[in-house]
C-alpha positions in Angstrom: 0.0 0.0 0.0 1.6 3.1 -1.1 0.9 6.8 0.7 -2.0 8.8 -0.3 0.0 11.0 -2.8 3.1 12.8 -3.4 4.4 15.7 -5.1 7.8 16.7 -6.2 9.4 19.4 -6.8 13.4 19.2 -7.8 15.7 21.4 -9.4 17.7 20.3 -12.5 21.3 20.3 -13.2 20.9 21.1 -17.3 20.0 17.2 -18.1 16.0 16.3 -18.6 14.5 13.2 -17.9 14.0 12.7 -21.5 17.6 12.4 -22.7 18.2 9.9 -19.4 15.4 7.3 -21.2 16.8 7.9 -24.4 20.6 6.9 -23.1 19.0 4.0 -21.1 16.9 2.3 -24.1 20.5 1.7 -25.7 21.4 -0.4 -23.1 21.1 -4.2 -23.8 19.0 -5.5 -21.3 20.8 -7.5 -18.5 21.1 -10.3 -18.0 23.2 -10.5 -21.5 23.8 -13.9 -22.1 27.6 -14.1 -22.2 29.3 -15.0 -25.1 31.9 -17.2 -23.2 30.4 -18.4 -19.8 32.5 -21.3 -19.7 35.5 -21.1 -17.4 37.1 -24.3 -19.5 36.6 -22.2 -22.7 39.7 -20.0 -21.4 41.5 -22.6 -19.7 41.1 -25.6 -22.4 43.5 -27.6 -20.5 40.9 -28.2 -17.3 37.8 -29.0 -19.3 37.3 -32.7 -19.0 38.4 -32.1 -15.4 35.9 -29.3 -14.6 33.2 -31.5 -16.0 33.9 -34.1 -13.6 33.7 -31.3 -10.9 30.3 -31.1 -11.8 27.4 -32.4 -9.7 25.4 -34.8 -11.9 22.2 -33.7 -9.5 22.5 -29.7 -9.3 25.1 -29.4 -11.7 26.9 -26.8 -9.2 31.3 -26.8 -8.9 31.7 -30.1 -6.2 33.6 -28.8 -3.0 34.8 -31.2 0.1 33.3 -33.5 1.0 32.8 -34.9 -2.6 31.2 -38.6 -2.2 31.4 -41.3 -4.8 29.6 -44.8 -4.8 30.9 -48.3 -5.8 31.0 -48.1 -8.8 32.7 -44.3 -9.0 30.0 -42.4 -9.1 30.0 -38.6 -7.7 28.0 -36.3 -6.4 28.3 -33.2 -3.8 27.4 -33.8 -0.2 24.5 -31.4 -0.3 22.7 -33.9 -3.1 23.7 -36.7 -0.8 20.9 -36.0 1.4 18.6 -35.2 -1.0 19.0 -38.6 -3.3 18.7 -40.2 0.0 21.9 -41.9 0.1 21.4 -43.1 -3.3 23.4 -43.1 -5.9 21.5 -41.1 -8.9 23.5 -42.7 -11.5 23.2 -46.4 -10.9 20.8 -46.5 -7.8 23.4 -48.6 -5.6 23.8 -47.1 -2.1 26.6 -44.0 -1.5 27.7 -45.0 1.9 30.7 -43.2 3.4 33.2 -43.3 0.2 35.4 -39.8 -0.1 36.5 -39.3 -3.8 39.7 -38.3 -2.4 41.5 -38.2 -6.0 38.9 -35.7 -7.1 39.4 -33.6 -4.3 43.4 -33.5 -4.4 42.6 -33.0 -8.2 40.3 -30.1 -7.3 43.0 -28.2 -5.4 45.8 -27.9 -8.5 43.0 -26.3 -10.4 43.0 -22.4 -11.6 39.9 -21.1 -12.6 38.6 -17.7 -13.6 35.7 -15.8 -11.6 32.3 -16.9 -13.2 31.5 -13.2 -13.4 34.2 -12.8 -16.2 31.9 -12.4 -19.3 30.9 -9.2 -17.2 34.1 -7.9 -16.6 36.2 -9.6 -13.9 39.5 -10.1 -15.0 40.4 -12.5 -11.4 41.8 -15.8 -11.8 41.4 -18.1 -8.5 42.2 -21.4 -7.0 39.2 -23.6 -7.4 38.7 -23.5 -3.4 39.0 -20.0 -3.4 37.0 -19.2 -6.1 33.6 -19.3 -4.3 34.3 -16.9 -1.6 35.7 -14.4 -4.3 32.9 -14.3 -6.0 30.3 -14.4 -3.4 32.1 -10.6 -3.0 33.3 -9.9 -6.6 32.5 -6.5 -7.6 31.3 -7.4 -11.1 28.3 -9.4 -9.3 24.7 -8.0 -10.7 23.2 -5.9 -8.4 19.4 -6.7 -7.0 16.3 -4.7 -7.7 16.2 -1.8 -5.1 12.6 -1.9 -5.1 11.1 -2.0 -1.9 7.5 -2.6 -2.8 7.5 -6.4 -3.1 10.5 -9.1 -3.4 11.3 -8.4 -6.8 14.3 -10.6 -8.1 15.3 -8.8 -11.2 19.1 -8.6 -11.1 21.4 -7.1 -13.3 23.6 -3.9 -13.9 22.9 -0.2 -13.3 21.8 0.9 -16.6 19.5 -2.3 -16.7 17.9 -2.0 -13.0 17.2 2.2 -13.6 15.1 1.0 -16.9 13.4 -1.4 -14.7 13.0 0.6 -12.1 11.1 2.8 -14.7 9.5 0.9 -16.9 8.8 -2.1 -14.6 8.0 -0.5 -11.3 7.0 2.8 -12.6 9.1 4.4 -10.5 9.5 8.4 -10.6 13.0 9.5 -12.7 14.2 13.1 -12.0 17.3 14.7 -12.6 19.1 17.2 -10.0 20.8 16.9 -6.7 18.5 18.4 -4.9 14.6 17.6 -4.2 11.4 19.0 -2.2 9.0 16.1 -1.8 5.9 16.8 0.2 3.9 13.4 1.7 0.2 13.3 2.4 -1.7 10.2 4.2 -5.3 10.7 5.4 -5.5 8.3 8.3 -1.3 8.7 9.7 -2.6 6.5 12.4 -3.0 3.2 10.3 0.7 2.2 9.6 1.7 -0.4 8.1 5.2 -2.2 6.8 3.8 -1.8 3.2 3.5 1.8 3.0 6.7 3.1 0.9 8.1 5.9 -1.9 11.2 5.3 -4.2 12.1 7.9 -6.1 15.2 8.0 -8.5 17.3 11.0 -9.0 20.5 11.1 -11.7 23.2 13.6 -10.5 27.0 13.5 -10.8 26.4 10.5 -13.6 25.5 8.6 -10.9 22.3 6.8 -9.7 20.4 7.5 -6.1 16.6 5.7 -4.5 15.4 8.1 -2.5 12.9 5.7 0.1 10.4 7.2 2.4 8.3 5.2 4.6 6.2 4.7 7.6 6.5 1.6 9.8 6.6 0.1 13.2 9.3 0.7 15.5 8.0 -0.8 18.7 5.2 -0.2 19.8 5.3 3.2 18.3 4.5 4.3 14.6 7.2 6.4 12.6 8.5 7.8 9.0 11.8 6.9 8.1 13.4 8.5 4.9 16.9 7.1 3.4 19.2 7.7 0.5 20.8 4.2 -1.3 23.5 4.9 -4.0 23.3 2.5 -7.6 26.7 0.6 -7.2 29.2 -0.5 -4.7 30.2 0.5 -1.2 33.7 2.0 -2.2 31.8 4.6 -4.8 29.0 5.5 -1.8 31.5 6.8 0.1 32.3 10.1 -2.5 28.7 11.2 -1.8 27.0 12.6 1.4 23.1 13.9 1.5 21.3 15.9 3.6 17.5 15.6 4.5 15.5 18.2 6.3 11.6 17.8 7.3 9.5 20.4 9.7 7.3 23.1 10.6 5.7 25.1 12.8 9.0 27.0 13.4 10.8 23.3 14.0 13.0 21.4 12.2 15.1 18.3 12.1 18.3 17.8 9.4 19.7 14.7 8.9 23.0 14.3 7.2 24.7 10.9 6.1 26.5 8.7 3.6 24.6 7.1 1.3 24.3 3.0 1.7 25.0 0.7 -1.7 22.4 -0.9 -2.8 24.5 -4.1 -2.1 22.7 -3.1 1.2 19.2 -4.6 1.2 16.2 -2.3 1.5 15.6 -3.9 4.8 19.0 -4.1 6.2 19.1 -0.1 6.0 15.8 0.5 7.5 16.5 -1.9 10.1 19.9 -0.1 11.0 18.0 3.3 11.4 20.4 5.1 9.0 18.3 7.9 8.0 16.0 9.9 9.2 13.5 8.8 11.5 10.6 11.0 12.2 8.2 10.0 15.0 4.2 10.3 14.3 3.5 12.6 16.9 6.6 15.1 15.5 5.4 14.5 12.3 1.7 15.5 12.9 3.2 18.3 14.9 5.1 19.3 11.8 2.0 18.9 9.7 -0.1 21.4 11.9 -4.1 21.7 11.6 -5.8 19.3 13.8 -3.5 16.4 13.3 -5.7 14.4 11.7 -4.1 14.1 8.2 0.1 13.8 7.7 1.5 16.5 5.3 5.1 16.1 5.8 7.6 18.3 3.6 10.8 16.4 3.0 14.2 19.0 1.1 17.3 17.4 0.9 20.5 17.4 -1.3 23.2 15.5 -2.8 26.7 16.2 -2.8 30.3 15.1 -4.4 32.6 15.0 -1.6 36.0 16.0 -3.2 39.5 16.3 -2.0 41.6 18.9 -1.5 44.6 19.1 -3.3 46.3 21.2 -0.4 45.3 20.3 2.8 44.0 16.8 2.2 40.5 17.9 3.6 37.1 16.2 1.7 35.2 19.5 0.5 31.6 19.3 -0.7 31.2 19.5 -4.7 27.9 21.0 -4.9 25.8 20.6 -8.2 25.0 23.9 -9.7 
């Protein structure tokens, strides 16, 4: 359930809306399918021996334990459970074998990350390899979307032209923004009740969230900035977000969180700004019956100076 309505207001930096969908629609949609996904492909030499590697039951990379039947058999221990100790090839019983040739094999093997059709140049040990890529930054990034538990993944250009088209989410352009959020009945709250916008500024991507849910016992608005890429990136941005009224106001400033950072694990955290329902009806004035909360805020390029070291803010004109 999404709030009653929202308006927006943001200032420009020189580039519209229009020439962001016209740059995104000449990206190829992501997934791409690669044109070499196979790590033997590059490494000829391993191929018979990486196909042995293979699970005959999920197909995934075999790692220690690997089991084997009589008869020679293999499978990964996680299938060995699940084919209830039962060899899937010839039906004769697994036991406790070890293919302890196939695992010695396993360790004089070099293989390259399986994200290198996207761009990874890394070249691993096979027992390595796993943990490399579980944090490789070539890895696609998930949908930021908060609304449901959408599992497009993909790159940036992709996600912000499914984020647009898919989603419908709001595009604007600027480093600055004025939102203003209405509800009728504040006092109903519920997990569901969201707003993503996404802004372009400094070639870069940023969700804007706002959204109301229980902390406690107690009702509140949260609002948080998530940057499109990796952690390393966020870091060269702060924002600042300011909501009041009445003659009161609160600013929050921050660094933005990756998007590697799940939707929920940032709300969770409380990084942001958290507004609590009886501030925010104060804020909204009248006779507190309706939520009219006025949320300003900015982006900003922190930059280094040449002389003193010192991060200075790059503001966007």
């Amino acid at each position: 359930m999404e709030l009653d309505s929202i308006e927006c207001v943001t200032s420009s930096d020189g580039v519209d809306e229009d020439g962001i969908h016209h740059n995104l629609n000449h990206h190829h949609p992501f997934p791409l399918k690669p044109h070499n996904n196979n790590p033997s492909a590059i490494h000829p030499s391993t191929t018979s021996v990486h196909e042995l590697l293979e699970c005959p039951v999920c197909t995934n990379s075999m790692y220690p334990p690997i089991h084997q039947c009589h008869n020679g058999h293999t499978l990964c221990s996680t299938c060995k459970t699940r084919v209830h100790n039962r060899c899937p090839t010839c039906r004769q019983e697994l036991g406790d074998i070890r293919c302890l040739a196939l695992e010695k094999v396993a360790e004089s093997l070099e293989l390259p990350c399986k994200y290198c059709s996207l761009g990874c140049p890394e070249i691993f040990p096979y027992y390595s390899k796993l943990k490399h890529e579980a944090m490789c930054n070539y890895r696609p990034y998930s949908c930021p979307y908060a609304g449901s538990e959408c599992s497009v993944v993909g790159d940036i250009p992709f996600l912000v032209s499914h984020l647009r088209d898919d989603h419908k989410v709001d595009m604007h352009s600027g480093c600055t923004f004025n939102h203003r959020y209405v509800k009728t009945n504040p006092r109903e709250v519920e997990n569901a009740t969201w707003m993503l916008t996404v802004f372009n500024c400094f070639g870069q991507y940023f969700c804007l969230h706002f959204e109301a849910f229980q902390l406690g016992m107690a009702p509140v608005y949260m609002a948080f900035l998530r940057f499109m890429g990796d952690e390393a990136e966020a870091r060269n941005f702060s924002y600042s977000l300011e909501v009041g009224g009445n003659g009161r106001k609160i600013i929050w400033e921050g660094t933005p969180r990756s998007i590697r950072d799940s939707h929920r694990k940032v709300r969770d955290s409380h990084d942001g700004l958290i507004i609590q329902r009886n501030m925010a009806l104060f804020f909204s004035g009248g006779d507190r019956k309706e939520l009219k909360l006025r949320v300003t805020g900015r982006i900003w390029k922190e930059q280094q100076n040449p002389d003193s070291g010192a991060c200075i803010p790059n503001l966007c004109s």
